[in-house]
C-alpha positions as CSV (number, residue, x, y, z in Angstrom):
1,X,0.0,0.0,0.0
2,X,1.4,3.4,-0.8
3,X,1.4,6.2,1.7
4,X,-1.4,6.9,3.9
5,X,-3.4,3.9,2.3
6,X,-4.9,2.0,5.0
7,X,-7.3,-0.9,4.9
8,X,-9.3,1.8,6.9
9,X,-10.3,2.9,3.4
10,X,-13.0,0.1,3.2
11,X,-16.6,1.6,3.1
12,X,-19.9,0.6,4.6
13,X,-22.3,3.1,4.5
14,X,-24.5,0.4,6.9
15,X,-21.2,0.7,9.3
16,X,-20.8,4.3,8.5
17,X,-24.7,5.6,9.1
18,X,-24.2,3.5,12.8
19,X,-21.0,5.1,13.9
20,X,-21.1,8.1,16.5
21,X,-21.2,11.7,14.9
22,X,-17.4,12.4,15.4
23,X,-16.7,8.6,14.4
24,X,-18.2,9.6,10.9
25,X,-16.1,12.8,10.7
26,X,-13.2,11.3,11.4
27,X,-13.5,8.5,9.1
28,X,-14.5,11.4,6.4
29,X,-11.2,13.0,6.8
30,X,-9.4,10.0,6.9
31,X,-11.0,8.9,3.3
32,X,-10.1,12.7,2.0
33,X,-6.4,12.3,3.1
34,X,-6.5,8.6,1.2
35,X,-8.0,10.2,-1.9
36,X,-5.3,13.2,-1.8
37,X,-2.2,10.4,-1.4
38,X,-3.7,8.5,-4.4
39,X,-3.9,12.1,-6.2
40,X,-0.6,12.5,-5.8
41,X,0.3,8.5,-7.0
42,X,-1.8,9.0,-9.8
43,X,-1.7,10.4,-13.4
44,X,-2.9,13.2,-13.7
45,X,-6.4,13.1,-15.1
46,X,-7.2,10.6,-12.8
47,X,-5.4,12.7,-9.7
48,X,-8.0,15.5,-10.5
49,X,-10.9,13.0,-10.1
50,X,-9.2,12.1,-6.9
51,X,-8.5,15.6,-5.6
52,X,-12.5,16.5,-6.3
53,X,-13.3,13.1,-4.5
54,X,-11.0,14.5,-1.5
55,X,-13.3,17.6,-1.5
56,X,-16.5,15.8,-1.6
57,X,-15.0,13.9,1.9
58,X,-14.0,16.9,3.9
59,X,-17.1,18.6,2.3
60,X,-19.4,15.4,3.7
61,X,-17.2,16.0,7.3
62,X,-18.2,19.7,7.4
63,X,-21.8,18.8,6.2
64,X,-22.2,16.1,9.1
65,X,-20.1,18.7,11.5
66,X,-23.0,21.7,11.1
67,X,-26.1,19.4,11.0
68,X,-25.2,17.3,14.1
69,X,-22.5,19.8,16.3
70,X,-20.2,17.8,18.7
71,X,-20.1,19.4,22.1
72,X,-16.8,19.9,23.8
């Protein structure tokens, strides 16, 4: 596996939907840093398409962030 690839980078949205809030931010970061190191393995055309999947992950994590706020 190259860097930052993790066998954390298998999905289950039936996992995912059970997980606590700041469980399923944290796992949407840590699928936008996986798609930014596979940008940066990749060609180029195919890097873009990871890079906007890396967006759509953090975007998802701010999404899930403001609908469900984690209290300190």
């Amino acid at each position: 596996m190259g860097p930052g690839l993790t066998r954390d980078s298998d999905f289950r949205w039936d996992e995912f939907v059970g997980l606590p809030i700041a469980d399923q931010i944290r796992k949407c970061h840590a699928m936008a840093t996986e798609a930014k190191d596979l940008a940066a393995l990749a060609d180029r055309d195919i890097g873009d398409v990871y890079m906007v999947l890396a967006r759509q992950w953090s975007a998802l994590a701010t999404e899930i962030e403001k609908s469900e706020p984690i209290s300190a």
